[in-house]
BALUM-186097 format. One line per 4 residues: number of its first residue (from 1); for each residue x, y, z of C-alpha. Coordinates in Angstrom, 3 decimals, padded with zeros to 6 digits. Example, Ala and Ser with C-alpha at 12.3 -4.5 7.8 and 13.67 -1.06 7.14 Angstrom:
2
1	012.300/-004.500/007.800; 013.670/-001.060/007.140
END
This chain:
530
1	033.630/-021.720/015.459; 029.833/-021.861/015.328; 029.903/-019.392/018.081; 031.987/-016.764/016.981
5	029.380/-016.488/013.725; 026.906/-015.653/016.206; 028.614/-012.918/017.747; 029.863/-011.731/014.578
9	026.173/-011.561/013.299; 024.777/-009.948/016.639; 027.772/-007.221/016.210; 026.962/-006.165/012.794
13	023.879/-005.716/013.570; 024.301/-004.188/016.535; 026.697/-001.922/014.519; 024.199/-001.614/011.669
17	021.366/-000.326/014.127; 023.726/002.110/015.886; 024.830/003.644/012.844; 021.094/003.924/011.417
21	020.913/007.494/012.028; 023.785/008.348/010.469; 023.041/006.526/007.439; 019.497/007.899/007.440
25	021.261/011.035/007.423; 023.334/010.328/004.143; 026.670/010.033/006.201; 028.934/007.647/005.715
29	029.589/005.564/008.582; 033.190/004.993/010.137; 034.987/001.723/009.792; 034.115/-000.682/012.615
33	037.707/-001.800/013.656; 036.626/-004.226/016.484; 035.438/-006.826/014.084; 038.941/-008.365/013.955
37	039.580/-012.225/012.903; 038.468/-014.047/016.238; 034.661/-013.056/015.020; 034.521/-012.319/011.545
41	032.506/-014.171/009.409; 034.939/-014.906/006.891; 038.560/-014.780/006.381; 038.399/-012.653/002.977
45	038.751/-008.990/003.320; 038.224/-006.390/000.973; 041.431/-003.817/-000.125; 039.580/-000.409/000.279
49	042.109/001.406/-001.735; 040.990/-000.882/-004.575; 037.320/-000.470/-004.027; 037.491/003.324/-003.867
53	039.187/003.038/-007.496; 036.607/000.599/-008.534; 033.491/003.082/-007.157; 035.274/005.672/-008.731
57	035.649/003.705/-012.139; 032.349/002.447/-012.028; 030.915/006.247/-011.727; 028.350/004.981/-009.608
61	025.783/007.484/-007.976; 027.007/009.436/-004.877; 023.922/008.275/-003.049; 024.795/004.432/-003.830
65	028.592/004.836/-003.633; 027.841/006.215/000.243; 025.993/003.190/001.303; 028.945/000.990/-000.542
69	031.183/002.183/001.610; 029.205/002.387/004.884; 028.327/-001.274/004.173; 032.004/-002.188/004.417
73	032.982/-000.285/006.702; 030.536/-001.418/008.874; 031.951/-005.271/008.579; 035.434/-003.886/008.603
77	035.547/-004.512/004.507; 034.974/-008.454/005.350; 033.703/-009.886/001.931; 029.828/-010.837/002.085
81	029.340/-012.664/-001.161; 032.197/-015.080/-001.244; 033.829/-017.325/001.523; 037.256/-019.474/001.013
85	035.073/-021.709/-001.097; 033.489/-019.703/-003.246; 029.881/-017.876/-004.075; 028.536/-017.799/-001.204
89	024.630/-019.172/-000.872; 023.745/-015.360/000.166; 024.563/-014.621/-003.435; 022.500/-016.869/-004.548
93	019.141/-016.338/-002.419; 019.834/-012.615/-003.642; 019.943/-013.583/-007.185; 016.927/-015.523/-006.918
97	015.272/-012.418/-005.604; 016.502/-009.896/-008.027; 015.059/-012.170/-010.996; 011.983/-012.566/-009.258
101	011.437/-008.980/-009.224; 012.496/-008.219/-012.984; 010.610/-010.658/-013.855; 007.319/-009.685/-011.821
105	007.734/-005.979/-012.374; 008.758/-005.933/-016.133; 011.754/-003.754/-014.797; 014.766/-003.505/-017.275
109	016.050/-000.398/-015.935; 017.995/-002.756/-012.903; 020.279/-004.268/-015.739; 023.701/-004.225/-015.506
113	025.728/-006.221/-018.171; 029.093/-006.439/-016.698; 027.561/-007.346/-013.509; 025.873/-010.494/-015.673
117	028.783/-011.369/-017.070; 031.050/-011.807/-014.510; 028.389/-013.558/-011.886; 027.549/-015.837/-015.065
121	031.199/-016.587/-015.281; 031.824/-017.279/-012.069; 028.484/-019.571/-011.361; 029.086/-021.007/-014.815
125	030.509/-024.206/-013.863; 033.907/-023.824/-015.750; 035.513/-021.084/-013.083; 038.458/-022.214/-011.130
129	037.724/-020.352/-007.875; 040.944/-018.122/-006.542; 040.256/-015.467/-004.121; 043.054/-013.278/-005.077
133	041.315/-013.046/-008.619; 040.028/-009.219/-009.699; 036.649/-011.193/-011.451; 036.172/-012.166/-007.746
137	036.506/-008.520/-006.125; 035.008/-007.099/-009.108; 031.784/-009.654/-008.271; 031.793/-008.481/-005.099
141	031.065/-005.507/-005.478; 028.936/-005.105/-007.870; 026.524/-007.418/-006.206; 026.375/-005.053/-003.198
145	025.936/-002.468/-005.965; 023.224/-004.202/-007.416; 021.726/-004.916/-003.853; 021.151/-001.530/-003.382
149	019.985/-000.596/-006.247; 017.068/-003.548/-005.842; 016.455/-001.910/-002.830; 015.614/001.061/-002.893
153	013.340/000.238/-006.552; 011.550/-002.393/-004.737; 011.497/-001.276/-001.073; 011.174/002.671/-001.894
157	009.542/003.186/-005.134; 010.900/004.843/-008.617; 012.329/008.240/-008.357; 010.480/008.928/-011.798
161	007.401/009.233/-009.696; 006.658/012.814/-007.787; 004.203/011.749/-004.919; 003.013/014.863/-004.418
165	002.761/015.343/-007.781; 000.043/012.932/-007.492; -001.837/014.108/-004.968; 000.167/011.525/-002.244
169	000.569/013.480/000.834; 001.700/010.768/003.207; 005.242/010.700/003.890; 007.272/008.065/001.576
173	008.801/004.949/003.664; 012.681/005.214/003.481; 014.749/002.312/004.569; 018.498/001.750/005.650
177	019.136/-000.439/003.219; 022.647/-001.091/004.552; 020.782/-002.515/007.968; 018.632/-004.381/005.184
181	021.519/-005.703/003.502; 023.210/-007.177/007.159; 019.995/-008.285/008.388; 019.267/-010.677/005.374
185	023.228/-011.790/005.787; 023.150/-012.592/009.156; 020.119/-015.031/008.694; 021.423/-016.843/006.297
189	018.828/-017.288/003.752; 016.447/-018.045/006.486; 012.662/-016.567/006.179; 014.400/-013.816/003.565
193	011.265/-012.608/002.346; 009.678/-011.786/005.786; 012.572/-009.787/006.448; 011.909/-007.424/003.303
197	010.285/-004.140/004.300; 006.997/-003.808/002.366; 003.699/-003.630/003.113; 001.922/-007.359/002.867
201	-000.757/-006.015/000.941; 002.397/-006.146/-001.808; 003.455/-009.332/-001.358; -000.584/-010.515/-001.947
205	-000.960/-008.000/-004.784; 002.441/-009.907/-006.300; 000.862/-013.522/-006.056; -002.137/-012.644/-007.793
209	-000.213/-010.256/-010.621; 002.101/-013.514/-011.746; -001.245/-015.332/-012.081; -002.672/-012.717/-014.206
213	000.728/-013.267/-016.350; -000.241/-016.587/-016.911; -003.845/-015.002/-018.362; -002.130/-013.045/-020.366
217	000.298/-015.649/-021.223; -002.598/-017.659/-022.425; -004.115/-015.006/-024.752; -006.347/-013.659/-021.693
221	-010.293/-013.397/-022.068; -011.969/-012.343/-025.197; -015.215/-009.418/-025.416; -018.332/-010.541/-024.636
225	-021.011/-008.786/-026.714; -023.939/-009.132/-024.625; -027.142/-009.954/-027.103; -029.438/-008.469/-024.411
229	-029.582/-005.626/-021.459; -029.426/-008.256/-018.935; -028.999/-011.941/-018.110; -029.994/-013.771/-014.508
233	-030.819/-016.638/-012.846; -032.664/-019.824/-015.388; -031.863/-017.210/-018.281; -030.263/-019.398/-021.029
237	-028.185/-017.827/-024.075; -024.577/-019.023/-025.693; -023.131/-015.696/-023.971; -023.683/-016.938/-020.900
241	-021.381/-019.896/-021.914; -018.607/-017.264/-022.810; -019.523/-015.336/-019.138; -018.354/-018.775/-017.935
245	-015.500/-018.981/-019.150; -014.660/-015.356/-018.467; -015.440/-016.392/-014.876; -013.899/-019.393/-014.510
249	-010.455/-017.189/-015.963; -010.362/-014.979/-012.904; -011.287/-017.647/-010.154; -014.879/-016.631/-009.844
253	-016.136/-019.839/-011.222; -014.276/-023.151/-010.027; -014.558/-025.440/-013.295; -015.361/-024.240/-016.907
257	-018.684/-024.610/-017.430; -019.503/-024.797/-021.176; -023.577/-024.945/-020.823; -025.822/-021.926/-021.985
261	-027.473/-021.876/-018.472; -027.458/-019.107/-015.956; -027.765/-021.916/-012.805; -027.049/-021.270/-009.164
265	-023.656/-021.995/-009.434; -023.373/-019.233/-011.874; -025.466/-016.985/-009.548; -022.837/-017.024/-007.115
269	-020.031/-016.862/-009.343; -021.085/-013.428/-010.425; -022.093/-012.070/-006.889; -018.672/-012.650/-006.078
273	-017.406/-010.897/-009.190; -019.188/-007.744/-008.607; -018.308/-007.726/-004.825; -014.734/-007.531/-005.827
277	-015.340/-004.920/-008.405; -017.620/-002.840/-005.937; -020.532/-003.718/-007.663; -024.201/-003.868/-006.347
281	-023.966/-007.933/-005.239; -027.698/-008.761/-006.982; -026.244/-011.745/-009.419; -027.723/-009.893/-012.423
285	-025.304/-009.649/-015.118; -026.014/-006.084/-016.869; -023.883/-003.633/-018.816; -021.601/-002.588/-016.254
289	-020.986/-006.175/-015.191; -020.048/-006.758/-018.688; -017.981/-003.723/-018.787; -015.800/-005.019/-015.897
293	-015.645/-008.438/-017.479; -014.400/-007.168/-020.905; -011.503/-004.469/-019.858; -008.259/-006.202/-021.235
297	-005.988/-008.578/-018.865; -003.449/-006.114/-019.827; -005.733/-003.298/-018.080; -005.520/-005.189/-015.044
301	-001.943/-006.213/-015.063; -001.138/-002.255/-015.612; -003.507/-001.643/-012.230; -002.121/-003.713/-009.944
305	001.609/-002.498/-010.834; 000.306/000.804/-010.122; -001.536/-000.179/-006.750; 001.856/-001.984/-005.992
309	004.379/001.092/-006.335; 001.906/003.145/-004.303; 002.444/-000.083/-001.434; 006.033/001.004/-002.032
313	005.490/003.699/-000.680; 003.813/003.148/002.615; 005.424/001.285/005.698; 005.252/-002.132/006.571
317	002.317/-002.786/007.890; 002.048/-001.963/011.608; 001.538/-003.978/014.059; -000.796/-001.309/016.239
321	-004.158/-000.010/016.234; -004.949/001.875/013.083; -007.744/002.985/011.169; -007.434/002.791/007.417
325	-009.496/004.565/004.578; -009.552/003.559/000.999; -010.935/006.472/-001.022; -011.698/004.109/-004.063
329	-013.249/001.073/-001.961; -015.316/003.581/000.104; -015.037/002.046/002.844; -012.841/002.102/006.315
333	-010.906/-000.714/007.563; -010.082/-000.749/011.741; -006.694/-002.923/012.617; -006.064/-003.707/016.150
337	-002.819/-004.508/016.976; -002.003/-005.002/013.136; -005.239/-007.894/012.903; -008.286/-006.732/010.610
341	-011.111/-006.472/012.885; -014.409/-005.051/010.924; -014.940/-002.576/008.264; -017.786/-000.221/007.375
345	-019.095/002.005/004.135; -018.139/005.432/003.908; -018.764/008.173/001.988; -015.728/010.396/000.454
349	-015.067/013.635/-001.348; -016.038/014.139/-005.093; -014.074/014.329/-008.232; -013.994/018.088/-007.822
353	-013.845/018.115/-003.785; -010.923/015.073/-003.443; -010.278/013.217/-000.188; -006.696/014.086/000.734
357	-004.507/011.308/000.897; -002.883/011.613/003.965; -001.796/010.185/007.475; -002.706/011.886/010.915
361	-003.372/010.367/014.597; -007.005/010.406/015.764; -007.200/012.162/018.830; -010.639/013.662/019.802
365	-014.146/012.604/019.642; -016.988/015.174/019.662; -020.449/014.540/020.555; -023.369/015.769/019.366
369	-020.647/018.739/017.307; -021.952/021.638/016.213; -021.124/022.326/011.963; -018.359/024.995/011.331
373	-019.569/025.939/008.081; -016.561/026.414/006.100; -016.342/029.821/004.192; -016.209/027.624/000.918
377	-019.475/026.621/001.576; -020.507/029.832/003.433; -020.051/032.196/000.408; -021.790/029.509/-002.737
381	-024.198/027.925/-000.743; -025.361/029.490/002.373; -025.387/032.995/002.054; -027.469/032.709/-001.415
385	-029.758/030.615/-000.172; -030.114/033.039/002.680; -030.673/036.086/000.480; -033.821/034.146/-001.215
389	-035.237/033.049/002.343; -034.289/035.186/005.331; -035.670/032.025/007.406; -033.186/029.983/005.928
393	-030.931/029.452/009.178; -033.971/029.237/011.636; -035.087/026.358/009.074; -031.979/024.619/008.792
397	-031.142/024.585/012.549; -028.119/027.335/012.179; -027.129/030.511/013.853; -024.496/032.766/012.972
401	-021.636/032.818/015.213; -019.377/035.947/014.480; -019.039/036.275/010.863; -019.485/032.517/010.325
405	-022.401/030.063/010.492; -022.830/026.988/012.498; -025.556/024.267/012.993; -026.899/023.454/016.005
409	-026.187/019.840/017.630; -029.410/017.127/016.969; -030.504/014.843/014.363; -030.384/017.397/011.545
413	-026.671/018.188/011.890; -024.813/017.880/008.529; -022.193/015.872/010.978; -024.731/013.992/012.192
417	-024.367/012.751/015.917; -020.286/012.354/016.401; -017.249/013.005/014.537; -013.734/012.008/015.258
421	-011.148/014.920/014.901; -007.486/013.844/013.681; -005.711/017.552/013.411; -004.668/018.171/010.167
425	-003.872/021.144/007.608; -006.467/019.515/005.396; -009.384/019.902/007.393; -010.373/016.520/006.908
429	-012.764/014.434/009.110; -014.350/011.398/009.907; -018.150/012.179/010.887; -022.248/010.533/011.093
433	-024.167/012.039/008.489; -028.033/012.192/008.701; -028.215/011.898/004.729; -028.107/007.633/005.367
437	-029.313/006.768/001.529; -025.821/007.119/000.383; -024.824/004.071/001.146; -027.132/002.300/-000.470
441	-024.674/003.606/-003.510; -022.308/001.389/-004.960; -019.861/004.283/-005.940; -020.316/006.754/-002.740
445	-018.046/010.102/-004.038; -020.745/012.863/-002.514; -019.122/015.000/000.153; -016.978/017.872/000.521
449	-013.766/015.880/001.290; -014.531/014.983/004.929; -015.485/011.235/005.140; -018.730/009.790/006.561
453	-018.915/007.306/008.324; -021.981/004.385/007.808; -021.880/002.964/011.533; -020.003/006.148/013.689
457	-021.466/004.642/017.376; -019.445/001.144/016.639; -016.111/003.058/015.537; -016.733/004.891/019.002
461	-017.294/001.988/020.692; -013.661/000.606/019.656; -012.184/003.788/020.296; -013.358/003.945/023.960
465	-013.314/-000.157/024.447; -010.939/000.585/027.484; -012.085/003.024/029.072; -014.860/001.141/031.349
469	-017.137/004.239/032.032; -018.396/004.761/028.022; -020.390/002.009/027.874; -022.300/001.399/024.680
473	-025.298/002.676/026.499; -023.775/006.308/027.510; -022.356/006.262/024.003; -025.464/006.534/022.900
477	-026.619/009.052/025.572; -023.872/011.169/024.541; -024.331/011.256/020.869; -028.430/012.389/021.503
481	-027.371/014.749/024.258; -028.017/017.667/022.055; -025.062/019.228/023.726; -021.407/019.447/022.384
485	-019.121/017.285/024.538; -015.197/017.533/023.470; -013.434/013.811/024.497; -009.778/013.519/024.147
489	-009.127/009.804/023.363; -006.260/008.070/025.727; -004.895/005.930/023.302; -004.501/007.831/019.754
493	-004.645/005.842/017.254; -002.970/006.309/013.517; -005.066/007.082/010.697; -004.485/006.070/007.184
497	-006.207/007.757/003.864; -004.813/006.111/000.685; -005.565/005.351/-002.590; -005.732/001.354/-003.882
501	-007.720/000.565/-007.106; -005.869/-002.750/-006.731; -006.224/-004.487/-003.493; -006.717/-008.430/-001.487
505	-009.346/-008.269/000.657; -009.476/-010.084/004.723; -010.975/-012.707/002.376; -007.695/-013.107/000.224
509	-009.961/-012.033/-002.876; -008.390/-009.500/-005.344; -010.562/-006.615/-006.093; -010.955/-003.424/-008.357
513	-011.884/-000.378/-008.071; -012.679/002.972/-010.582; -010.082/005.372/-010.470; -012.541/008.043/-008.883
517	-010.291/010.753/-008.884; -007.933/009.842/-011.684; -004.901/009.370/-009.990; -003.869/005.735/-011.474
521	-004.334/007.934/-015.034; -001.310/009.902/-013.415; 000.297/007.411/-012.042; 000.403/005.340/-015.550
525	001.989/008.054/-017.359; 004.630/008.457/-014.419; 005.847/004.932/-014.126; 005.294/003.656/-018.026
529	006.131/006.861/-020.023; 008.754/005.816/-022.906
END
């Protein structure tokens, strides 16, 4: 018999993949009549009259009713939650998991009474198991029901929240949940959680939000009211006692230190607390160290929801080449196939000039690129400046070219030496930059909306790593040629601008950032309005 679960398992999943489209589509799928009795899984089977009565009782959503039925028809209405002796373990890995996520996500709106009642009475301990039972049909379906519904809340997001709304312009992950659903069936409780589809930046962001429960839980930190501007290394004061502690709270600090002295332990402590809150790493505690320290536990906990619906959102993490951009960090991340390989500083769009937040597929490099000035620009910055000096282009190394402007290629080029081109309606860029102080800034918001880039040559130098003729040496050539030279890259590679206040860094660290552009603002009043 062990055999014929296999091939049961490999055919509803076979099924489940060949009827993906369909589903994705919103169709129902047709009843799979070749799963007869020599492979089911189980010798329970579902009356469909009945369920259509109890979907239609129930009043359940036409979206969630759809993939009810396509679930069962799919497994030719074989039960999934039950066998001939009763709840099956599925049911019970899946229960695990739904509490799990109410009770890491704080989200009520998953509730479903009669559903509660009749799994309670069944798992009780005082139920007589009888298949032919309604409570047992009843059960069964509404924990497919209630499958579903988990789903798509913690694999898709809420549907209170417009994305584009918010300023969220790459495409929202959608799932077959009924594929979902058979997958984590057919492996029988085995590895369940690597088969969910989110991103693992979630899963991290969930270990370290149930340990800030437990802050909270314990009455979190208290204010600090600093008695001076600054406090550093020998420095000794009772705050620095309480800075400890506050330390200590969030991991920065191993053991709670009650002493009054700023020692070398404490020196490294805070270093490491202001390189996860993208602060300048000099171990001097000043007022926006102490800032950071005394925003409430609840602040946090309300972040890194918010950083984990947006994770919702994206796809699992893939197991390619990609770049990725994190407008709040300021800095880009480069992935090869899926591993985190090095990151550098960049330099994004300001309040008033956003980054877009977006996904396109790098395609080009340009050397030595001459600067389109963009009308924008054209009309409130270069033209007056123009009508003051009439040697204004000669000076800044730009000629007009048709009824536009561009600079000239060379070390003066607002675009610096290269730029890497990923077409998009945005007009949106990764590029050098001659201004190089920048990055010296903690908080680097200062361009237009393109993105520059703090070490261009060694993102060019991973782009073209297989291609044997651009050496590192005519890399270099190329980029002080002085002459534009278009490249089409022979691998594109994914790029990824998003948004993350809240994130776990290659170092398994959890950091925060300032909501530059306000978006978490927007976001809160989305996902936590009453």
């Amino acid at each position: 018999m062990k055999h014929l679960f296999y091939i049961s398992c490999i055919v509803l999943l076979f099924t489940s993949c060949k009827n993906a489209i369909k589903q994705a589509n919103g169709e129902v799928v047709p009843r799979d009549y070749t799963i007869d009795t020599a492979i089911a899984v189980t010798d329970m089977y579902l009356d469909s009259t009945a369920m259509e009565q109890f979907i239609s009782k129930q009043q359940f959503h036409d979206s969630l009713s759809k993939r009810i039925r396509s679930f069962y028809n799919g497994r030719n209405y074989q039960y999934a939650w039950f066998n001939s002796q009763g709840v099956s373990t599925n049911a019970g890995t899946f229960i695990d998991l739904f509490n799990d996520y109410i009770s890491y996500s704080r989200d009520s709106s998953l509730h479903n009474s009669l559903f509660t009642h009749l799994y309670d009475s069944i798992t009780g301990g005082y139920y007589q198991f009888r298949m032919q039972d309604s409570i047992v049909f009843q059960t069964e379906l509404l924990l497919t029901a209630q499958f579903f519904r988990y789903a798509y809340r913690k694999y898709q997001g809420s549907n209170t929240v417009n994305t584009r709304q918010l300023e969220w312009y790459i495409p929202r992950k959608r799932i077959n949940s009924v594929a979902v659903l058979d997958s984590m069936l057919a492996h029988k409780n085995e590895n369940v959680s690597e088969l969910e589809p989110v991103h693992q930046q979630y899963k991290l962001l969930k270990d370290y939000l149930v340990k800030y429960y437990e802050i909270e839980k314990q009455g979190g930190w208290q204010t600090i009211k600093a008695d001076k501007k600054k406090y550093q290394l020998h420095d000794e004061s009772p705050v620095i006692s309480r800075i400890k502690h506050r330390l200590f709270l969030s991991g920065d600090l191993k053991t709670d230190d009650t002493s009054h002295l700023f020692n070398e332990t404490t020196l490294a402590a805070v270093k490491q607390f202001q390189h996860r809150y993208g602060l300048k790493e000099d171990g001097i505690i000043n007022t926006a160290v102490i800032a950071e320290m005394n925003r409430p536990v609840q602040e946090r906990l309300t972040q890194i929801l918010i950083n984990m619906e947006r994770l919702r959102w994206l796809p699992a993490q893939p197991t390619s080449d990609f770049l990725l951009v994190n407008i709040p960090e300021y800095r880009l991340h480069v992935f090869e196939k899926g591993a985190y390989i090095f990151s550098m500083d960049v330099v994004v769009g300001t309040a008033a000039n956003n980054t877009v937040i977006f996904q396109g597929t790098l395609k080009h490099i340009v050397f030595s690129p001459y600067w389109n000035v963009p009308n924008s620009i054209l009309q409130k910055e270069i033209l007056p400046a123009v009508r003051r000096n009439k040697n204004y282009l000669e000076r800044n190394h730009m000629e007009w070219n048709g009824n536009s402007v561009r600079q000239k290629p060379g070390p003066w080029n607002a675009l610096g030496l290269v730029k890497f081109l990923f077409p998009n309606s945005y007009s949106i860029y990764l590029h050098d930059t001659p201004t190089k102080s920048k990055f010296e800034e903690s908080r680097r918001a200062f361009s237009h909306g393109c993105i520059r880039l703090s070490q261009p040559k060694r993102l060019a130098e991973f782009l073209l790593r297989h291609e044997e003729e651009w050496t590192s040496a005519k890399i270099e050539e190329a980029m002080n040629a002085g002459k534009e030279k278009y490249l089409n890259i022979k691998e594109p590679i994914p790029v990824y601008i998003v948004y993350l206040t809240a994130f776990v860094d290659a170092n398994g660290q959890l950091n925060f950032r300032n909501d530059v552009y306000g978006h978490d603002q927007k976001m809160a009043e989305a996902l936590f309005r009453k």
